[in-house]
VEXDO-539745 format. One record per residue (C-alpha): x, y, z. Coordinates in steps of 0.1 Angstrom, whole numbers, plus 5000, padded with zeros to 4 digits. Example, Ala and Ser with C-alpha at 12.3 -4.5 7.8 and 13.67 -1.06 7.14 Angstrom:
512349555078
513749895071
//
This chain:
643888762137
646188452143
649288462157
650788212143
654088252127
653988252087
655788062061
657988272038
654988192014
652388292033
651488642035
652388822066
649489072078
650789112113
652089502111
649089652109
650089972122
649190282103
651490542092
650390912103
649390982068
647090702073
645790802105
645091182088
641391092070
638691352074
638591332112
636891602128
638791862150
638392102171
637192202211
633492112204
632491822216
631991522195
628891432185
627591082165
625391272138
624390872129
623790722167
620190682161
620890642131
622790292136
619190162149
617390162118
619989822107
617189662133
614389712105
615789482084
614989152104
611789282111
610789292070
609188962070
607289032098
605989342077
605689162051
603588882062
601689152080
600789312048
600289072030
597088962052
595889312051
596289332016
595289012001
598489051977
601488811984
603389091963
604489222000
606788902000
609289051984
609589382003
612989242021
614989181984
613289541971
614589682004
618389571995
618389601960
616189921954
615690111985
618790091996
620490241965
617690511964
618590622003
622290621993
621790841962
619791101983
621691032017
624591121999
628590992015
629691132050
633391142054
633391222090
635891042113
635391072149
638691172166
641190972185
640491102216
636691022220
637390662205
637590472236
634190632253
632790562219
633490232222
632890162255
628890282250
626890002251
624090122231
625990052200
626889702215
623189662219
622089742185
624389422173
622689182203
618989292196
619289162158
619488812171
616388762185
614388922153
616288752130
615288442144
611488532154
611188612115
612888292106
610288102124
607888232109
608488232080
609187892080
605587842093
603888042065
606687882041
604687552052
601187632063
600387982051
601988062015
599587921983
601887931954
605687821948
606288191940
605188281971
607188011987
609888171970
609688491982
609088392015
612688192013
614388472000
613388742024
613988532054
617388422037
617688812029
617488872069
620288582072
622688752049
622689072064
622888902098
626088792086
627689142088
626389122121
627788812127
630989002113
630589272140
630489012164
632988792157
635689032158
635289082192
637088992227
634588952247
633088562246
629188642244
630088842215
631888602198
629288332208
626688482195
628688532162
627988172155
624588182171
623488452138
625788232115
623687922124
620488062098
622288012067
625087722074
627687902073
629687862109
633187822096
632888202084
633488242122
636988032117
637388132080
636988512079
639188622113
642088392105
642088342071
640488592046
642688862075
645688712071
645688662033
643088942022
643889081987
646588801979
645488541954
646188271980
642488441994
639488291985
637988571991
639388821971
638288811942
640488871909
639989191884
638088971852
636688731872
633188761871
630888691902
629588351892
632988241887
634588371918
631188211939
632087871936
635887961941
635288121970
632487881988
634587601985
637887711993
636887952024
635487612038
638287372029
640687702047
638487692077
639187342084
642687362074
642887622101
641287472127
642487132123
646187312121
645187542156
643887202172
647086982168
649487242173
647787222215
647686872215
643786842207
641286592186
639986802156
636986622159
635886732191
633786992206
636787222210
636787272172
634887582163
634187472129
632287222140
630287342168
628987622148
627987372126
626387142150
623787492160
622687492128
621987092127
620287112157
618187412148
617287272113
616486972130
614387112151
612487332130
611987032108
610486802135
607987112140
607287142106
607886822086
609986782056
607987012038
610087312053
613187132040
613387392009
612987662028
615587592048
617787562019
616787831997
616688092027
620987952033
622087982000
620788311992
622088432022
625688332022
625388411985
625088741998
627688782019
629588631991
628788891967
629389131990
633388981998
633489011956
632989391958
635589451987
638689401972
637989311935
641289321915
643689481946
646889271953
648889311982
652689301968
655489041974
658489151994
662089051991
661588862017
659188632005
656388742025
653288992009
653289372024
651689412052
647389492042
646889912040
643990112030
644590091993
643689701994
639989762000
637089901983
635490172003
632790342003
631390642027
627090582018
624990662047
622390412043
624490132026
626990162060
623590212084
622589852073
625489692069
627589832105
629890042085
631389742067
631889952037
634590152060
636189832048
640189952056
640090062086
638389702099
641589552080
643589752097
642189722135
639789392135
638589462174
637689812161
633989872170
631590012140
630790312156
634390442152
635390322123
637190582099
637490662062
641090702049
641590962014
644190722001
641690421997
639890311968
636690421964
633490261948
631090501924
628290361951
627390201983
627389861988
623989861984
623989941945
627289751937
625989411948
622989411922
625489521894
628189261902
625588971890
625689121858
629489081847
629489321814
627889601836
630489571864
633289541842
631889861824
631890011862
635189891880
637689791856
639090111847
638990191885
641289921893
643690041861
643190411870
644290261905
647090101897
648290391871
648190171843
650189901859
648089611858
651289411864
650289511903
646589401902
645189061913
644188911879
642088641874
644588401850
642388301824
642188631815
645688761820
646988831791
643388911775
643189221801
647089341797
646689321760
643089561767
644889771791
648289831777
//
């Protein structure tokens, strides 16, 4: 999170502190040592990189290119099916075992080891994309799947990013490099954290705003924030924005260099794979930032300045196999709350909001905007108390939902 001082318009994240009701959860107690009933668990998030390697696998067993599309399946079926029979887990490891949690490695390895097969099945299937598929369907598939492997990366990339340590954060913009979208690095730790469920947040998305409204919204502005931010960080020590020092940049100049790269191997016929893969993939992360904190609004202050961000301002959700794949993202509050937390110890909180499903379900049914108002509008009323005078609302539809509401 940035230090920097705020504005009195700005809103002002930095007590982040939680109050002992807060801290109080569903954490286990007790003399017995603590056990991670998800360690090995946590490993099965490395399957996911390795679909298009299955799939193109399969598909030469098989003789059916139909195993192209085992990677969207995977996030929009199976998923949802392993969460509906996995059930929620509201288990919170206690304070005291946090730190030697933390400090195993094997958790840390789990994040590095996605790199490497993200990018094996990104070469790949750039080279069947180019010399191996037969139809544009199959082209298709291939592109999604790979760009499939890229979105989920970017939770990865997520993980990473937060960190202190440098080869964490470095290799944060190494997994961001797959789908173009380096300034997430820049965007997501110093903006979306510091203005998170404010309407000054282009990622927050806004209770009647449907997805393919908030998309654009939300592409453009987190990129025009990122170099805001940078270009502000840069001047204030007296450097060139356009230099190497600017992390906007250099995370874009890895993705340059590898696109470049693979397109000298391959010719410009890989050129739409390269594109299709990126936009489905940050379109998924995207989605998934208009599930987290649709319609919450963190309040103004005398002051000026918003309230500080508490549980209540995110979406959570406690699905085993949604939070498997995704590193506990969906424990989306207590990452607000403590960035540099690790995923293995992050905690659910009662007083949260919480979605009818995992992630994993919610991101299929927020492309189809009657369904998810259907779904989450009366959560965020029910959540508010009938109040929607406290609720992020998309303005073109103000006074269309207070009039619905009332």
């Amino acid at each position: 999170m940035s230090t920097t001082e705020l504005s009195p318009t700005e809103p002002d994240n930095t007590g982040q502190d939680l109050t002992e009701q807060e801290k109080g959860g569903s954490g286990a107690t007790g003399a017995a040592p603590y056990v991670d009933t998800r360690r090995y668990l946590w490993a099965i998030g490395l399957l996911v990189p390795a679909l298009p390697l299955a799939s193109a696998g399969l598909a030469a067993v098989s003789g059916s290119d139909l195993w192209w599309w085992l990677t969207p399946a995977f996030i929009y079926l199976l998923i949802p099916a392993l969460d509906a029979i996995l059930g929620t887990d509201t288990a919170n490891p206690p304070e005291e075992v946090v730190a030697s949690l933390e400090a195993d490695h094997y958790y840390r390895w789990l994040t590095y080891l996605y790199l490497p097969l993200q990018y094996i099945s990104f070469l790949v299937g750039a080279w069947l994309f180019v010399d191996g598929a037969g139809s544009w369907v199959t082209k298709l598939a291939i592109a999604v799947s790979v760009g499939g492997v890229g979105g989920i990366g970017i939770a990865n990339a997520h993980e990473l990013g937060h960190k202190k340590a440098k080869v964490e954060r470095r290799l944060s913009k190494f997994v961001l490099a797959q789908t173009a979208y380096g300034h997430f690095y820049v965007e997501h730790n110093r903006g979306h954290h510091n203005r998170v469920a404010t309407p000054e947040d282009p990622a927050s998305s806004r209770m009647g705003e449907t997805f393919w409204a908030f998309l654009p919204r939300t592409v453009w502005g987190s990129l025009r924030s990122a170099w805001e931010l940078e270009a502000k960080r840069l001047r204030a020590h007296d450097q060139r924005v356009f230099s190497w020092r600017n992390d906007v940049l250099n995370s874009w100049a890895i993705t340059v260099v590898l696109f470049a790269a693979v397109t000298v191997w391959l010719g410009a016929a890989v050129v739409p794979f390269l594109v299709i893969q990126a936009v489905f993939g940050f379109c998924l992360l995207e989605v998934v930032n208009y599930v987290e904190h649709y319609g919450l609004l963190r309040q103004r202050l005398d002051s000026g300045r918003y309230e500080r961000c508490r549980p209540v301002h995110s979406w959570n959700s406690n699905h085993v196999a949604s939070n498997v794949a995704l590193y506990n993202l969906e424990r989306h509050s207590d990452h607000h709350a403590h960035p540099t937390r690790r995923y293995q110890s992050l905690r659910h909180f009662d007083e949260s909001p919480q979605l009818p499903n995992g992630y994993g379900l919610m991101i299929g049914l927020a492309y189809f905007p009657p369904i998810w108002r259907r779904m989450m509008d009366h959560r965020v009323v029910e959540h508010y108390e009938g109040d929607l005078g406290l609720a992020n609302l998309a303005p073109s539809k103000r006074e269309q939902l207070l009039r619905r509401w009332s």
